[in-house]
ROPAVO-907844 format. One record per residue (C-alpha): residue in three letters; x, y, z. Coordinates in steps of 0.2 Angstrom, whole numbers, plus 5000, padded with zeros to 4 digits. Layout:
# residues N
ALAXYZ;...
END
This chain:
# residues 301
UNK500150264897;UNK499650104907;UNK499149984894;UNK498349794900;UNK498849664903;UNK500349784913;UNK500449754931;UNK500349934937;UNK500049894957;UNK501749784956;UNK502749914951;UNK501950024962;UNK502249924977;UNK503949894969;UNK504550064969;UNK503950124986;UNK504949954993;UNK506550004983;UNK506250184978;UNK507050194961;UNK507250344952;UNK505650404942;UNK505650484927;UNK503650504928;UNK502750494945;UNK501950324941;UNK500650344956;UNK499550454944;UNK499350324931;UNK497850254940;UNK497050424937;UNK497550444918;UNK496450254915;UNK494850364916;UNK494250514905;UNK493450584919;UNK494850594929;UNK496050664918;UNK494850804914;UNK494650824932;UNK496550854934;UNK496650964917;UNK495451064927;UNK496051064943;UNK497851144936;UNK496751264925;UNK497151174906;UNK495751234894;UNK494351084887;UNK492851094880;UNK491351114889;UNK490450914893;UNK489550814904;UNK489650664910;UNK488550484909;UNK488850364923;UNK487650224921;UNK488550134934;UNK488050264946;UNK486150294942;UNK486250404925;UNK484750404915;UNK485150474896;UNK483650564887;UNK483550624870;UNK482450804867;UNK482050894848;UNK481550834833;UNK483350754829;UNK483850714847;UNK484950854846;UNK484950904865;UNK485550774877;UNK485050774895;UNK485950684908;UNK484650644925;UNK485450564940;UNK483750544952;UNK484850494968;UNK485950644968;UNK484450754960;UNK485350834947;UNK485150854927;UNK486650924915;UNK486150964895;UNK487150964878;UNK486651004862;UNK487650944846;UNK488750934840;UNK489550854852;UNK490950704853;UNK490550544865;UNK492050474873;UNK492150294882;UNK492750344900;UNK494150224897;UNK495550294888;UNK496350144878;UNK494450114870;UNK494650234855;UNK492750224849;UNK492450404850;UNK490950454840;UNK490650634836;UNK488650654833;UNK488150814822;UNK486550934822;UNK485050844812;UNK485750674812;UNK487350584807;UNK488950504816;UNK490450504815;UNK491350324822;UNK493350354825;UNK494250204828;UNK496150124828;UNK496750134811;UNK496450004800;UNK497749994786;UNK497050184778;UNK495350204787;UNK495050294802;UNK493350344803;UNK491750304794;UNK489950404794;UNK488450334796;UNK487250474788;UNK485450414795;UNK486050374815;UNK485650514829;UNK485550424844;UNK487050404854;UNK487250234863;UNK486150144879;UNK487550064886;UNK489350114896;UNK489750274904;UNK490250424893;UNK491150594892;UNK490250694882;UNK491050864876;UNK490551004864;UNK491350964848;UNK492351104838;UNK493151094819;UNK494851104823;UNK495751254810;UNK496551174794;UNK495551024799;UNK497050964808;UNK497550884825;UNK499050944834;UNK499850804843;UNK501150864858;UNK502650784864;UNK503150834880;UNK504950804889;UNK505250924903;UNK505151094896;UNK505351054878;UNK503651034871;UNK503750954852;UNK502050974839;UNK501550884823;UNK500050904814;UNK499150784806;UNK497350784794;UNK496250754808;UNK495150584805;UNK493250644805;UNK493750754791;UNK493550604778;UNK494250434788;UNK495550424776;UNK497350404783;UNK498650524772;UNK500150434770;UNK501850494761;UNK502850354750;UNK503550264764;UNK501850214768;UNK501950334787;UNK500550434790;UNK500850604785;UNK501350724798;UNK501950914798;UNK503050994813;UNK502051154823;UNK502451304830;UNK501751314845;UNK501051504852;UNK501551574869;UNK500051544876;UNK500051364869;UNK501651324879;UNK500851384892;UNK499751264891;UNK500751114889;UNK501551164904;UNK500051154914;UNK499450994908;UNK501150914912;UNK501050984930;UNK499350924930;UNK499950754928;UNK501750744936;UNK502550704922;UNK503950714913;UNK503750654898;UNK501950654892;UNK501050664877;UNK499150744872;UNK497950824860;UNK497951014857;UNK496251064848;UNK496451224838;UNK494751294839;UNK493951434830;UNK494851594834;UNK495951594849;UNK495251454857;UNK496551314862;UNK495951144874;UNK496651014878;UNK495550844872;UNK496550704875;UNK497950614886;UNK498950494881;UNK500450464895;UNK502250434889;UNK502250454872;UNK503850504860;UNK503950544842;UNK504250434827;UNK505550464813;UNK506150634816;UNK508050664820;UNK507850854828;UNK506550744841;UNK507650604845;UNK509250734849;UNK508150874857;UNK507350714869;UNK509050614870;UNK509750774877;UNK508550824892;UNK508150664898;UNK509850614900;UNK510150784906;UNK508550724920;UNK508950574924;UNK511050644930;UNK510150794939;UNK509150654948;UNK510450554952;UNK511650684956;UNK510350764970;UNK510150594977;UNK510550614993;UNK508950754992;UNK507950614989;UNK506250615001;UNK506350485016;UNK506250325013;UNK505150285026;UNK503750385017;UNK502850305003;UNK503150374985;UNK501250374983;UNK500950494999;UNK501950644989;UNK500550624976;UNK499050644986;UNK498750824983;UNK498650784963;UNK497750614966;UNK496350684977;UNK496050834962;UNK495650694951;UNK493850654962;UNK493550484954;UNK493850314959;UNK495250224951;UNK494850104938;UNK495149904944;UNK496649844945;UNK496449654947;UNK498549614947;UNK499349554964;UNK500549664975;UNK502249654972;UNK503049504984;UNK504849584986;UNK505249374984;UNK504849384965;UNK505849554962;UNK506949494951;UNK505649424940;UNK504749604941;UNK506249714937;UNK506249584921;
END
C-alpha cells in the first residue's frame, strides 16, 4: 500500500516511460488511498461488505443524530437531494486508509477508539460518548461481532490465499502476545466460498499480491472490511516457501512471455481504465512531481 511521503506519480510516470515488469498493477494504487473507492471496487467485482453510508463533508454532507441515544445516523446532502440512514452499531472509518482511528459506536451510548498499537493497547472505551464526530468525511458501516471474537487477516500471492487469526482489538484493547513478545496469531482454513472471495478482491484490485480483512460474521455471513495493499506475512516458514515459490514462479512466467507484452506505445495506466473508472471517486492528491526521465537513476534508487 502507498504509504507518504512515497512518490507514487514518479513511479508511475516511470513505468509507463520504461515499462518494467509489474508484479501489481501500480495504477490502482491511487484508488486503494480512499475507503470509498476501494469499497466501490469490492463492489463493482461482487466482494461482500457490510452495509454503510457515506459522509462527505467536503461535498455538502450534513450529519444528524435521531433517538433518545443518537442511535440512528442520517446522512442529508441538500445539493444532490438525497438522505441515507444507519442505526448502531455501526463502525466510522476515516475515508483515508493509513488513518487507523476507526471507532465502532454501540446502541445506547458508548465507543470504541481503535488505534495503531501502542506497546499492548489497541483500543480503549469511552462508556458515556454517543456522538460520532463533526469533522472529516467517513465510511460508516453496519458493524458485526466477528465469530470467536477474532479477525482474519489474508495474505494473497496469486492463487495462494494464506489466513491467520488474531483476538480482534475492540474485544478488550489488549494485545495477546506469546513469550517472544509477537502478537499472537493462529493459521485459518479458509472455506470454498471464502476463497472465492479472495479471489474476487484480488481481481477487484489487479493485484498480485494483496493483503485484506475477512469478517466472519454471524452465521454464514463473510465481508470483506478492509484493504491493505501488498502485504506478506511475518515469522512463518510454510508462508515464506509457499510465497518464495509463486512469485518467482510469476515474475519467470512474466519475463518469459515478454515478447507478449502490450505495445509500448500505450500507456500502462490506459489497460487499467475499466477497473479505475468502477472506483467512481476522485483520487486523493498527490502533490509529488512527474518523473523527469533525467533524474531516473535517482528514481530507480
Amino acid at each position: 500500500m502507498y504509504s507518504p511521503p512515497f512518490p507514487l506519480d514518479k513511479v508511475l510516470a516511470y513505468c509507463d516511460l520504461r515499462r518494467p515488469v509489474l508484479v501489481n498493477n501500480l495504477h490502482m494504487q491511487p484508488h486503494m488511498m480512499d475507503r470509498r473507492q476501494i469499497r466501490n471496487l469490492l463492489d463493482q467485482a461482487g466482494v461482500p461488505t457490510p452495509d454503510a453510508v457515506f459522509v462527505d463533508r467536503d461535498d455538502g454532507d450534513v450529519v444528524e443524530q435521531r433517538g433518545e441515544n443518537g442511535d440512528t445516523l442520517v446522512v442529508k446532502n441538500i445539493k444532490r437531494k438525497k438522505e441515507f440512514a444507519i442505526s448502531k452499531p455501526f463502525v466510522e472509518k476515516p475515508v483515508n486508509p493509513e488513518d487507523h482511528n476507526v471507532y465502532i459506536y454501540y446502541k445506547g451510548g458508548g465507543v470504541r477508539q481503535l488505534f495503531r498499537k501502542t506497546k499492548n493497547e489497541s483500543s480503549r472505551l469511552d462508556p458515556s460518548e454517543k456522538k460520532v464526530r463533526t469533522t472529516g468525511s467517513y465510511v460508516y458501516e453496519e458493524f458485526y461481532q466477528p465469530a470467536e471474537c477474532a479477525d482474519v487477516k489474508v495474505y494473497a500471492v496469486g492463487d495462494f490465499f494464506y489466513a491467520q487469526s488474531r483476538k480482534a482489538p475492540h474485544i478488550d484493547g489488549v494485545v495477546d502476545r506469546d513469550p517472544t513478545g509477537r502478537e499472537v496469531r493462529v493459521p485459518v482454513v479458509l472455506s470454498g466460498r471464502e476463497l472465492e472471495i479472495c479471489r474476487k478482491a484480488t481481481t477487484a484490485f489487479d493485484q498480485f499480491v494483496l493483503g485484506f480483512d475477512l469478517l466472519r460474521g454471524p452465521g454464514d455471513k463473510r465481508f470483506v472490511i478492509d484493504v491493505n495493499g501488498w502485504s506478506l506475512v511475518k515469522n512463518s516458514d510454510e508462508y515464506a516457501s509457499r510465497c518464495g515459490k509463486v512469485l518467482a514462479e510469476h515474475i519467470v512466467a512474466l519475463l518469459e512471455k515478454g515478447a507478449d507484452l502490450p505495445d509500448p506505445n500505450i500507456p500502462t495506466h490506459n489497460r487499467s481504465s475499466r477497473l479505475q473508472s468502477a472506483a467512481q471517486q476522485p483520487s486523493s492528491k498527490q502533490t509529488s512531481e512527474l518523473f523527469d526521465p533525467s533524474q531516473e537513476s535517482t528514481c530507480v534508487a
